[in-house]
N, C-alpha and C positions, 0 to 999 in steps of 0.2 A: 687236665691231663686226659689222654685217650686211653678206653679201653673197650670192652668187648661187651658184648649182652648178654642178660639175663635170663634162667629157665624160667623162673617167672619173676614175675617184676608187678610187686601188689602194690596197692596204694592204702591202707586201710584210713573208711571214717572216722573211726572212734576208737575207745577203748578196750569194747566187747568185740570190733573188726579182729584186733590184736586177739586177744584173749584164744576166740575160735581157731585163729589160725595157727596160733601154738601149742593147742591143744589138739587138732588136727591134722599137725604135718606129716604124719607118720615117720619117717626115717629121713627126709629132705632138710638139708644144713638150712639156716635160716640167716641169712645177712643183716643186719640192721644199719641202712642209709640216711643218713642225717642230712649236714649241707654238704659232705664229703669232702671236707678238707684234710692233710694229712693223709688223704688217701691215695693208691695208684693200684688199679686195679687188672688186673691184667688181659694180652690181648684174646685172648680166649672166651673170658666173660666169666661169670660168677657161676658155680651150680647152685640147683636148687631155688630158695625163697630167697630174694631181694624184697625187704622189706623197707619201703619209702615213708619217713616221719617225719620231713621235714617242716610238713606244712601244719604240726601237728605240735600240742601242748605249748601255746603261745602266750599264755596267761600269766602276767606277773601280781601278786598280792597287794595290796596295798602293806608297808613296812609296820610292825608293829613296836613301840619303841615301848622301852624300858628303863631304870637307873637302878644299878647296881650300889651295894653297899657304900664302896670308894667312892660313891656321886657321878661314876663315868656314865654316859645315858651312851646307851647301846639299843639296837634295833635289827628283831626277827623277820625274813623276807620270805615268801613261797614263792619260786619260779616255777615255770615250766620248762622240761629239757631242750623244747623249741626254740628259745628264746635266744636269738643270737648276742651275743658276748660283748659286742662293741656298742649295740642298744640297752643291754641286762647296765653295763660300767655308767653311760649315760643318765637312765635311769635312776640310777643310787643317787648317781652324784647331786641330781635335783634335792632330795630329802638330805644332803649332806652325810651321808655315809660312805665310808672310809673303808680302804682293807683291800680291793682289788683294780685300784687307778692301771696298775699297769699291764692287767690285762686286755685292757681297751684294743687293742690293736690283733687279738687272738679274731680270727676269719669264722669260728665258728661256730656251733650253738653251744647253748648249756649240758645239755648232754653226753655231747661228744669233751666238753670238758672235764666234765665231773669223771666219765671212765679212762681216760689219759690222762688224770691230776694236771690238765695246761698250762703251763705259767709260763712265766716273760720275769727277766730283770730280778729276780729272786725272790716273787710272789707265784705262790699256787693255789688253784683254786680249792686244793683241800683248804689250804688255810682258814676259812671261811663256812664252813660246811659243818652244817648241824646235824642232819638226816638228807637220806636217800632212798625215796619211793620208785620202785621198778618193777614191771610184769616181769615174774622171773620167768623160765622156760614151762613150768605144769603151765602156765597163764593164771597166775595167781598174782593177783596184789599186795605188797611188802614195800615196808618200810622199814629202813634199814638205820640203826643210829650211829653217832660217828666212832664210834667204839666198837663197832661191828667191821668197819674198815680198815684197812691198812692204804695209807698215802704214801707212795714210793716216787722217786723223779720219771714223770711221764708216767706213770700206769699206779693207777686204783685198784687195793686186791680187792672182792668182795665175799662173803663165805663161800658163795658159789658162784661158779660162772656162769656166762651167756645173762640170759634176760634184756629187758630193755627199762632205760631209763626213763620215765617222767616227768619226776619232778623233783627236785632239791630245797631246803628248805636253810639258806644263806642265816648265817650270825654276824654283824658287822657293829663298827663303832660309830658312834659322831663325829665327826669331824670340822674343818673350816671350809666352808663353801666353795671360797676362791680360791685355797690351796688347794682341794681337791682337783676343782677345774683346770688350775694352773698343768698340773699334776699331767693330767688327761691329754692337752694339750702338747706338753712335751713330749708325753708317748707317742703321739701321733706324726709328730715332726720328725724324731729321730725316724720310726718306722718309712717314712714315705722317704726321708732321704737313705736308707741304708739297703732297704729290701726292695726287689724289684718287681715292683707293683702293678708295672704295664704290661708284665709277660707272665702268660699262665702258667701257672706253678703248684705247685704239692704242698706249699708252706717249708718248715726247715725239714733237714733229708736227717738229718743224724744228730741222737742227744748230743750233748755236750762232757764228755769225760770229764770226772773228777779234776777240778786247776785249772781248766782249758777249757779253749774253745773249738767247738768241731770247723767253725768257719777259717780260724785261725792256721788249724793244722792242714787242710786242704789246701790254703790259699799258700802257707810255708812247702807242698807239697807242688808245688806249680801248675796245678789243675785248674785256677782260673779260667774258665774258657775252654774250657775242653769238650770236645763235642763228638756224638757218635749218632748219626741220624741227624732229626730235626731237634735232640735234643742237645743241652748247654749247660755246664756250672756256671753258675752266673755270675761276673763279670763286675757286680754290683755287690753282691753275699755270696760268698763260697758257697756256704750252706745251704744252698739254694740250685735247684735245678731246673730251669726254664724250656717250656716248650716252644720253639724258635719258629713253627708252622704244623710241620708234620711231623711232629715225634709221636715215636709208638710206645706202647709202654716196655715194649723190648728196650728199646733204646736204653730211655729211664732207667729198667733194671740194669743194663749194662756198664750206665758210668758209678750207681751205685758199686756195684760189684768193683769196677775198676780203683774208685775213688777208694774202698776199703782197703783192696791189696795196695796200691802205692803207698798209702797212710803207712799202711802195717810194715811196710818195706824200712819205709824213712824213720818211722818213731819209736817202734814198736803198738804203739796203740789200736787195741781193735776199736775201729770207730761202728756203731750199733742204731741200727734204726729205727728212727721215730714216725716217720712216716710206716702209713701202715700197709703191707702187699696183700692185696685180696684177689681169691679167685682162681683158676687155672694156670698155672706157668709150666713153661716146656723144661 
């Protein structure tokens, strides 16, 4: 999706890159850009620090297994925030662990998962989540244990805010090989046939209300297809707003906006978004 540019736009090497510059920003908001999925960021651009991590913390542990009293053998994993979501799934499934099959199809890192609690199909990635190591805002290093969190639908509280993720440290079970993979498989088939994978998109525009589904309520709303600019509900997933060539992210914001009042019109339902708006808006 289109938007605007950045006051500055850093790329940090390392960890102490990070550290300095958050200990240094004086008063300038500081963004933290992953692979920006879920995002839409507006046409105006971002103030301040745009901070780029995506090419960063890509290191997964080798699993360390265990057996529990019950005899279940279960296995502790160290990822890195970097580590995109549909290789992190892959991955497991090799050493047969179990627990997050049907995230496989979530677009984007570990990161960005662990602070939006991401899930699919009625798994989330707290599910799984032992600790959570983050440069908080002084640019100190913490690590956070799962009892320090709160896992809410779509958003991870943490004692405090801002900071940036690094690394997560996964609890998962054993499993059966080919079920796992089976498993994976099927997530990926529903995914390619129901969402629309050929047209640039934001990922899904709005949680899902309690009973319901937000694609469901759109699509009963007759929005399919509704278009304002280059933009579109898609055609394919309600839930879903496609950039058709040159949509701006006014557009974007517009059928959001639109799609909320008609919902609210016909249902009552405030539908609440999951995609995230960052930046300047008029």
């Amino acid at each position: 999706m289109r938007g605007g540019p950045a006051d500055y736009f850093i790329v940090p090497k390392n960890i102490e890159d990070i550290k300095n510059i958050l200990r240094n920003r004086g008063d300038l908001p500081v963004f933290v850009l992953g692979e920006g999925t879920n995002l839409l960021v507006a046409d105006r651009g971002i103030p301040g620090i745009v901070l780029s991590v995506k090419e960063m913390f890509k290191i997964i542990q080798t699993p360390v297994f265990s057996r529990l009293t019950s005899g279940e053998e279960v296995a502790s994993v160290r990822v890195g925030a970097g580590t995109k979501m549909s290789y992190l799934v892959k991955y497991l499934a090799k050493y047969s662990l179990t627990g997050i099959e049907d995230l496989v199809g979530i677009p984007g890192s570990l990161g960005g998962a662990v602070v939006m609690n991401a899930g699919a199909d009625g798994t989330e990635i707290g599910d799984v989540i032992r600790n959570v190591t983050r440069i908080n805002d002084d640019g100190e290093v913490e690590t956070l244990s799962r009892d320090e969190l709160t896992f809410r639908y779509r958003k991870t509280i943490f004692p405090t805010p801002g900071g940036i993720v690094i690394e997560a440290e996964l609890k998962l079970k054993k499993g059966d090989h080919l079920e796992i993979q089976k498993a994976i498989d099927a997530h990926l088939d529903r995914r390619r046939q129901k969402q629309p994978l050929t047209l640039p998109n934001s990922g899904s525009v709005f949680k899902n209300p309690e009973g319901d589904t937000a694609g469901r309520l759109i699509e009963e709303a007759g929005l399919k297809g509704f278009s304002i600019g280059g933009a579109a509900v898609s055609i394919k997933h309600a839930n879903f707003i496609v950039n058709q060539g040159e949509a701006t992210a006014h557009d974007i914001r517009e059928i959001i906006e639109t799609v909320q009042k008609v919902v609210k019109e016909k249902t009552g339902i405030d539908l609440e978004t999951e995609v995230v708006l960052a930046g300047e808006w008029d």
